[in-house]
N, C-alpha and C positions, 0 to 999 in steps of 0.2 A: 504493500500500500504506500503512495504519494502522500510523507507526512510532510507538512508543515512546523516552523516553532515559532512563535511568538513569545517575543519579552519585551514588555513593560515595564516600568515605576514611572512615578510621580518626580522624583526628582532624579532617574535616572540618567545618565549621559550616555551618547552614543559610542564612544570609548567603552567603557562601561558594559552596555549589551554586546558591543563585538569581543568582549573580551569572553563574555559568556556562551554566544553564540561558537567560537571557532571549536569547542567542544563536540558540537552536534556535527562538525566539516560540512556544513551547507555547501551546496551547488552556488546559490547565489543569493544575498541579502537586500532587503528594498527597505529601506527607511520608512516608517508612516507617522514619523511625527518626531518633534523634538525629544520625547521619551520613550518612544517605541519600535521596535525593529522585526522585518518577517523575516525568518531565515526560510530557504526554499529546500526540496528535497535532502531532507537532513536522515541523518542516522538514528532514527528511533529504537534502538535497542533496549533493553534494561538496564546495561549498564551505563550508556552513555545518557538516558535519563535522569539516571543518581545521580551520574556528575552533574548532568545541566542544574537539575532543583538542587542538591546541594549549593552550587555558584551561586546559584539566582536566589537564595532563600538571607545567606551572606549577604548580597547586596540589594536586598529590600527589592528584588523583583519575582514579579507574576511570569512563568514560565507556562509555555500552552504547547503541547504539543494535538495538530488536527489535524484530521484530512485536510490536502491542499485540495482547493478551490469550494468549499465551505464555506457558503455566503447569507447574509440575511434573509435573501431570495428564496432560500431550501424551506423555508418554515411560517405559520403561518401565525401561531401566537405566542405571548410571554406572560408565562403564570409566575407569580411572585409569592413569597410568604411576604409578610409585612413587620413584625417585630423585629430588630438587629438584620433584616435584609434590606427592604426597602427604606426603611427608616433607623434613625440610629437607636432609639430606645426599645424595651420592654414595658408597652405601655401597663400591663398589671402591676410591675416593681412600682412603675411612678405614682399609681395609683395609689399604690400599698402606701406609701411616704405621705400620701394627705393623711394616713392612717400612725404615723407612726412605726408601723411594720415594715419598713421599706426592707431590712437585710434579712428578715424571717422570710419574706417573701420571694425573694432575690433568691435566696441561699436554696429553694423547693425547684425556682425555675430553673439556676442551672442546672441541675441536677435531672430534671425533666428535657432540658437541650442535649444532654450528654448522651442519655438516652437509658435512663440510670431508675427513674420513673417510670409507671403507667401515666400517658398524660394526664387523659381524662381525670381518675382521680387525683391529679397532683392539681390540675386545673380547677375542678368543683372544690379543693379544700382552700386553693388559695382565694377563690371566689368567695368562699363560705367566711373570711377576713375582713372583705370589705364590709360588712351589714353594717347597718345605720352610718352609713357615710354618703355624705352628702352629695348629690346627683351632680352640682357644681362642681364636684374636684374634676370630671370628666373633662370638661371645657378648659377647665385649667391649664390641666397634663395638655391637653390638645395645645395653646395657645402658649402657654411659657415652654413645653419640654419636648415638644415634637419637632423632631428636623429630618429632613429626607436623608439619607446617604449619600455619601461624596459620589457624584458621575451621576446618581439617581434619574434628576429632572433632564440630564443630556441624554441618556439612554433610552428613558420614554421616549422623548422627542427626536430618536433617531428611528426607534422600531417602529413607531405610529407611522414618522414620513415614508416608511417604508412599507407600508401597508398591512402590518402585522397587529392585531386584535389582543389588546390586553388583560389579564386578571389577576387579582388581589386573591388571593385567598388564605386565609387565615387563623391562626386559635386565640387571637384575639379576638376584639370585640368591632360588633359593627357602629359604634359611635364613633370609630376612628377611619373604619373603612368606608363608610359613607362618605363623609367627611373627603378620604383623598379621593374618591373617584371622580366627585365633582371637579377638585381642585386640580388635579392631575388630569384629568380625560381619558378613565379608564372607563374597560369597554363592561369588565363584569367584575362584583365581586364578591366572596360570603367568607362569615364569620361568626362567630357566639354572638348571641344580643343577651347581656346583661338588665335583669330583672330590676326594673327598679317600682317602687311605691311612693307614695304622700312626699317626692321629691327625692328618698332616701335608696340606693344599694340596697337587696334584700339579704344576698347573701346568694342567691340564685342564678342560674343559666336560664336562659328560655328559650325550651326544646332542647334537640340534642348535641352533643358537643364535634366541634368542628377536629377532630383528631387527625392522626396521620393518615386513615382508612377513608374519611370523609374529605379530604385533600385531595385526594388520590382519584377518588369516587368524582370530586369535583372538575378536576380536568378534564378527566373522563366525558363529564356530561357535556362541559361547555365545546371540547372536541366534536363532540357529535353533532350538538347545537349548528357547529358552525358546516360541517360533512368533511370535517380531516382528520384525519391517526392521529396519536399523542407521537407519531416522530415525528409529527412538523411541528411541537410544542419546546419551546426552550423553558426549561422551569427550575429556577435558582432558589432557595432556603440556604439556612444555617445551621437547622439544627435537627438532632434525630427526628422529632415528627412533618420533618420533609422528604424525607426517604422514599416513602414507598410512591410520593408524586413525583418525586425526582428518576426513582428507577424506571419508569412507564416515558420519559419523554424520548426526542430524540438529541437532545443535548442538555445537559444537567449541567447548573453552575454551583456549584461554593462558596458564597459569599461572605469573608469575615468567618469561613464556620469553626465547629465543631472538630476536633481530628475526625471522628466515626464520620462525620458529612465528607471531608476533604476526601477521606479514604474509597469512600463510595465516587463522588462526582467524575464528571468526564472533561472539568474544565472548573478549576478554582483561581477566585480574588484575594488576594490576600493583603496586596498593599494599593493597587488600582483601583479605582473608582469603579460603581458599577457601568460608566459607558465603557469600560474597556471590555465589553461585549463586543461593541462595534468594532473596537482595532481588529478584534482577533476575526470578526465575519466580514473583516472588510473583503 
């Protein structure tokens, strides 16, 4: 097979990549930007793997190794998780924090990201924390403590001009995913909706919880929705209950993740932004 390698960083140099690159003995290298380089028909082996991501891990870059000629064109949408992928928080933690709880709660999720939990119940007991908390903290977290992910709003904005159909999908909650599809102009998305009453958190989920099997189920459906496979689906998480939506596409990213994610995916971020999608389909 015709591999390709791409390397990336943020403040890498082009020195720098070809210093990494001459590992892989590429046929021929093409610059795509002040930080990033394709190397062409290169030596994908195992061992010359090690070395490349050893080099590249050294010096704060994303190594890719893909099919050459793998382009945005092959695929038709991009499913996202939204906690720590699309956005930089875990909006339950921040939640926890109007509560007080912020590292009880924190200290369950990683441990649910690792893959170390059952979600669902790690999700319904961190849920079962918030009660009598005020429906106001929601809009808070949204408005002081959400921020997209470095590259995020580039990347949307490169797969949409591209004609590709977006989805959120989530175990968090839909008060935040509403919220980005307007603002973002996504195409679908679902999540838990959080129970509230007389203003107040009840402690409850309403209906069933959005796990890794309901992820899964979810691309699934909006696949068919649209009349395409999940291999013309690119779908990036971070952590174990992205897995089994990630194993069904036909290119998986790793974002920020998990080792058990990184170890799984077919293409992980580590120091690049999430538009460094587009370097590598460019």
């Amino acid at each position: 097979m015709n591999m390709n390698l791409i390397l990336q960083g943020p403040h890498a140099t082009q020195d720098a990549l070809a210093g990494i690159a001459v590992l892989a003995a590429p046929a021929r290298t093409t610059v795509l930007g002040a930080h990033a380089l394709r190397c062409e028909q290169v030596d994908a082996s195992a061992s010359v793997r090690q070395a490349v991501e050893t080099a590249a891990a050294a010096a704060r870059v994303d190594a890719t190794f893909i099919e050459a000629g793998r382009t945005l064109a092959d695929f038709k949408l991009v499913a996202m998780d939204m906690d720590s992928t699309l956005i930089t928080i875990e909006c339950i933690d921040e939640i926890a924090d109007m509560q007080g709880l912020k590292a009880q709660v924190s200290e369950i999720t990683e441990a649910a990201m690792r893959g170390e939990l059952d979600f669902s119940a790690s999700l319904m007991r961190r849920v079962a924390l918030l009660e009598g908390l005020e429906a106001s903290a929601l809009e808070r977290v949204y408005s002081e403590r959400l921020a997209i992910s470095m590259g995020g709003e580039a990347m949307l904005a490169g797969v949409q001009a591209a004609g590709l159909k977006t989805l959120l999908v989530s175990g968090g909650f839909t008060f935040f995913t509403d919220r980005l599809k307007q603002r973002l102009g996504l195409d679908y998305t679902h999540a838990n909706q959080l129970e509230i009453a007389d203003g107040k958190l009840t402690g409850r989920v309403v209906g069933g919880i959005v796990d890794a099997d309901e992820k899964r189920r979810t691309v699934e459906r909006v696949c068919a929705e649209m009349g395409i496979a999940p291999a013309q689906a690119i779908v990036m998480g971070d952590g174990a209950n992205d897995l089994k939506m990630m194993g069904i596409a036909g290119l998986s990213l790793a974002f920020r993740a998990k080792p058990v994610v990184r170890a799984q995916a077919g293409i992980a971020l580590n120091y690049t932004g999430l538009d460094g999608l587009l370097t590598i389909l460019r």
